[in-house]
N, C-alpha and C positions, 0 to 999 in steps of 0.2 A: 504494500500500500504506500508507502512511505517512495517508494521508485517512482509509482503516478503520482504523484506530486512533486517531486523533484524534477521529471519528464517535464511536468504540463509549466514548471514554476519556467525551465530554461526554456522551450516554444513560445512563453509570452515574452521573455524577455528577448527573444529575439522577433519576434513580433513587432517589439518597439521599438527595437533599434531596426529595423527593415522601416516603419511608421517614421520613425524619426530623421533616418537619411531622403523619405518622397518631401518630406514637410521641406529639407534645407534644400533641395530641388526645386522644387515649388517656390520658395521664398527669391532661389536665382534667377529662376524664367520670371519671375512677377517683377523682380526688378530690370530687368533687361527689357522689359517690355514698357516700362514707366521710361526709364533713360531712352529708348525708341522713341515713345510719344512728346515727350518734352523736346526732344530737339527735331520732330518731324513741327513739331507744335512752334518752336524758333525759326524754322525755316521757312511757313506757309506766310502766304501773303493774308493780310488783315486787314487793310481797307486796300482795296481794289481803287476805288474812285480816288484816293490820294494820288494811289501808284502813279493812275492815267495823267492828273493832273501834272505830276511832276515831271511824266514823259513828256509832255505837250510843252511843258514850260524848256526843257533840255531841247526840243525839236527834234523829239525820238520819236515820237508817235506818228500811226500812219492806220490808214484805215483795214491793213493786214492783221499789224499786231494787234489793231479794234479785235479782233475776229480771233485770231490768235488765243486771246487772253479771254474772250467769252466763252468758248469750248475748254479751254483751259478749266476756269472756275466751275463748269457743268460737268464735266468727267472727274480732273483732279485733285478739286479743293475741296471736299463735299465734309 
């Protein structure tokens, strides 16, 4: 009797430690995924109508990039 419990006491404790190394897994993918979004989140454009403004004021703007930058924000900035 004393075996089954011994048996069943070392299966949970490896149990927890199988449990404890998905959690520090988990904890990496969550954070690799926060560091992702933050600098996907730095790099998006935020106001579109300043953007255009300041093109137009540089004499970048053209009725391409108009077009350009409206498919743009409908596919890639969503």
């Amino acid at each position: 009797m004393e075996k089954n419990i011994e048996t069943k006491m070392y299966d949970l404790w490896n149990l927890l430690d199988d449990i404890s190394w998905d959690i520090s897994e988990a904890k990496q993918s969550l954070e690799t995924l926060e560091i992702d979004l933050k600098e996907k989140e730095k790099n998006s454009i935020k106001d579109v109508q300043n953007l255009k403004r300041e093109l137009k004021r540089d004499g970048l703007y053209s009725d391409k990039l108009e077009d350009f930058l409206e498919n743009y924000m409908k596919y890639y900035n969503k």
